[in-house]
N, C-alpha and C positions, 0 to 999 in steps of 0.2 A: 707392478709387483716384480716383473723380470730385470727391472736396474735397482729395486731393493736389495732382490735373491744376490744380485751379482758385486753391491757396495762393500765398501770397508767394512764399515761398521757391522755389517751382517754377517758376512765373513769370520771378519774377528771375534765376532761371540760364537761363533759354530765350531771355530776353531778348538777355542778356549771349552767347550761343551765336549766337545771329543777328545782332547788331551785327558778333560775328568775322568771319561767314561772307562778311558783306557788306562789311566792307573787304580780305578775300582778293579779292572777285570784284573789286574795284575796282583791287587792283595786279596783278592777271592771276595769280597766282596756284592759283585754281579758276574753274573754267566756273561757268557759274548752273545748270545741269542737274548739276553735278558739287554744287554746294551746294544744290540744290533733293532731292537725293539722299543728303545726309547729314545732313539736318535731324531730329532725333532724334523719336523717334514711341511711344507706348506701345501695347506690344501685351500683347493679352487673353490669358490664358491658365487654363483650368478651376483648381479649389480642389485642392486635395490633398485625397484620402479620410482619412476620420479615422484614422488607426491606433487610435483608444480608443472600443472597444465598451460598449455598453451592459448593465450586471447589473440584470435584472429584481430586484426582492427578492418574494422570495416569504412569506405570512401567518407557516408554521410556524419560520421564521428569528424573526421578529417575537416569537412567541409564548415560541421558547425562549430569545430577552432578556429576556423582563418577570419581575419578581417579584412581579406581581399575579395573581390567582386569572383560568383563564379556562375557562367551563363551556359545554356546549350546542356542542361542534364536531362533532357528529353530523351536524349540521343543515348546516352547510357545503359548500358545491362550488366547487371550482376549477376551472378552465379552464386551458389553455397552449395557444399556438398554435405551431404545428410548424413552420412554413416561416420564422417569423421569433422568432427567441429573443431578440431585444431589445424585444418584445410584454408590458409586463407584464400578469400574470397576474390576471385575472378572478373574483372569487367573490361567491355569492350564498349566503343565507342563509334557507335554505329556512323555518324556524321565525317569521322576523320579516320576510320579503318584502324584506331589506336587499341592496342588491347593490354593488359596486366594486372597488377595487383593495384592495393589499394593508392600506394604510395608514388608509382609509376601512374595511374590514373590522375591523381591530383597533379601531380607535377603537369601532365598532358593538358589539364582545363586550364591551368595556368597558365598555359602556353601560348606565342603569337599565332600557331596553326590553327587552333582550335576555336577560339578567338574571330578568325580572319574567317573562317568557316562558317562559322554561327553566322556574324556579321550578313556573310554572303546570302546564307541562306532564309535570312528574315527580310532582306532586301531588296530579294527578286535582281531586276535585272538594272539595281540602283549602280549605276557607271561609280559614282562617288562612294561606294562603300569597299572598292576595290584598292588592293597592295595599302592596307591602312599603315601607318605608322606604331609602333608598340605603344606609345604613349598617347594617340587617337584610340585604340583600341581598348587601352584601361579605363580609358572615360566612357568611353559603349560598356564596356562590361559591367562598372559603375549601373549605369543609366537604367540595364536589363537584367539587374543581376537578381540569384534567386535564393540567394544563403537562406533569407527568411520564409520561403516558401516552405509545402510540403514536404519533405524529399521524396517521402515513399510513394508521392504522387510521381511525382517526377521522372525518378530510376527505378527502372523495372526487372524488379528481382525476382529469381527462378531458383527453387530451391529442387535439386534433382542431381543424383550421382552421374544420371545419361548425359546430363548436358554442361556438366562441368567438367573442363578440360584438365583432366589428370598429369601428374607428369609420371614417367615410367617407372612400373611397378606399384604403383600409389592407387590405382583402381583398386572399389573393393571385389571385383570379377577378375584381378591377376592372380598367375600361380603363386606370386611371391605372397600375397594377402591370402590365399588359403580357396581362390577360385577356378573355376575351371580353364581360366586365358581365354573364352569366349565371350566376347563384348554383348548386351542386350543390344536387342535391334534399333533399338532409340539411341543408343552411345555418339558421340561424336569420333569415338574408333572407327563405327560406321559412316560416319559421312557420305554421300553421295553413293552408298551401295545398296540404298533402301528407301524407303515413300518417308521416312522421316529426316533425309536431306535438306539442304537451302528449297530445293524446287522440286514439288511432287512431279510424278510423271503424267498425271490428268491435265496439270498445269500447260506441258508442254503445247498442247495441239494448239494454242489460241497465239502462241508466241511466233509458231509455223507458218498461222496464219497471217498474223502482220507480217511477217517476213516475206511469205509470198505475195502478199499484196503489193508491198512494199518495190519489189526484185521486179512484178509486174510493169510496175510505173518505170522504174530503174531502165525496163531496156530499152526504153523509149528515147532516151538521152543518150547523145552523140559519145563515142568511145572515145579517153582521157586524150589521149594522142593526136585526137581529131581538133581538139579544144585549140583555138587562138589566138593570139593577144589581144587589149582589145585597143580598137583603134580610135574612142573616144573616150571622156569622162564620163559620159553616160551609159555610157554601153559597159565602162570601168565596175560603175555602180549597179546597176541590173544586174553584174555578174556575182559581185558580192552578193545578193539581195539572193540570187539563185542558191549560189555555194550554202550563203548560212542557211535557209529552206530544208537543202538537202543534208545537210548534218541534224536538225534537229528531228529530221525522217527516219533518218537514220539511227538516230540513238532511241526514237521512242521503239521502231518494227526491232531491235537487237535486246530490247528488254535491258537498258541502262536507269540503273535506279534513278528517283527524282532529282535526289542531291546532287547528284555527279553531273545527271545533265545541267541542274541550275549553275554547278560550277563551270562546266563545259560554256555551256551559253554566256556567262558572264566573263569568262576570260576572250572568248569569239567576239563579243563586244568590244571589248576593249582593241583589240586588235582591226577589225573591223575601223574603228574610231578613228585607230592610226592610220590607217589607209585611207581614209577616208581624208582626214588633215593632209597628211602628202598633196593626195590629191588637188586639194584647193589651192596648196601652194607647193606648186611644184620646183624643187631645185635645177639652177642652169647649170648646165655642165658646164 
């Protein structure tokens, strides 16, 4: 309205309105308070609300469009937020740490990561399902895929304002929304400042305990510095045989989820393998 107020065209007829008024006032025709009165004026007036709401889309709409294979929706969570359904809807991807909206999620399962991931983790410690090729991978996906499944069996949706990640000012507990700026004890505002965090604090004493079990065994074993090369292929391989032992000790007493360890372990694998091939044929200098 303020590059209307300010155009030619509006101008020019205001102009042309007030040249009138003022040869009215001059053949007596109007008072100057009677033309100081009918000098036309723009008034403000709020937007009309939109009559056209917004449709969140949600992943499983997505998923029963595509004609490509999609695997690993176990691992999925959705979110909805309750007090506003024009809110789209939140998922994370618990298997690959991947989190967004609908459209970022999709894109995500279609991914070589995601993919490479699933693979991993249906395969246990199958050497041959490792660094697959994109086009290895589409044919697994193929093979396992779960378009025609349940979905809502599948991905596990949480309908809750506490546990849906707002963005700023978007909570309905903000002062901008009409609340007091203090999060419910559930919110993910609170994260880790409350029993409804990743890890209860009851939790904790059983993880101390592996630890200290764990630390026990731990200082029974020679200090890193003391460690020596070794002087045969066998003594090569017992040492490897030790190493991977104690990492996998390690990750169970530090409370490393499943996944990560099946990842962990299957890339140690593979490394492992390669030292191991070295080994049997070893290069001359």
């Amino acid at each position: 309205m303020n590059s209307h107020v300010s155009g030619v065209k509006h101008m020019k007829k205001q102009l042309a309105l007030s040249n009138d008024r003022d040869d009215k006032v001059r053949r007596g025709l109007m008072t100057e308070k009677e033309a100081k009165m009918s000098e036309p004026r723009v008034k403000r007036i709020p937007n009309p609300e939109s009559t056209k709401k917004k449709v969140p889309i949600r992943l499983q709409e997505k998923i029963r469009e595509t004609m490509d294979p999609v695997v690993g929706l176990r691992f999925v969570k959705e979110f909805i937020a309750v007090s506003d359904a024009e809110m789209e809807p939140h998922y994370e991807c618990e298997l690959c740490g991947a989190m967004g909206q609908s459209n970022g999620m999709f894109s995500h399962l279609m991914g070589h990561k995601h993919r490479q991931r699933f693979m991993e983790d249906i395969s246990g410690d199958d050497r041959r399902m490792l660094n697959l090729t994109q086009a290895e991978l589409l044919y697994k996906a193929k093979e396992y895929n779960e378009n025609n499944h349940k979905l809502s069996d599948l991905i596990r949706t949480t309908r809750s304002d506490e546990k849906y990640p707002w963005p700023p000012g978007k909570a309905p507990w903000t002062v901008e929304r009409g609340g007091t700026g203090i999060p419910p004890d559930g919110a993910r505002d609170n994260f880790g400042k409350n029993r409804h965090g990743a890890q209860a604090e009851q939790e904790r004493p059983r993880c101390a305990e592996c630890a200290s079990s764990l630390m026990d065994g731990l200082m029974k074993l020679p200090a890193p510095d003391m460690v020596r090369a070794p002087s045969s292929r066998e003594e090569a391989e017992k040492m490897m045989e030790v190493g991977r032992k104690l990492i996998t000790m390690a990750m169970e007493g530090s409370g490393v989820e499943k996944r990560d360890r099946q990842v962990i372990q299957a890339s140690m694998a593979a490394v492992l393998a390669k030292i191991d091939e070295n080994l049997a044929n070893p290069r001359r200098s």
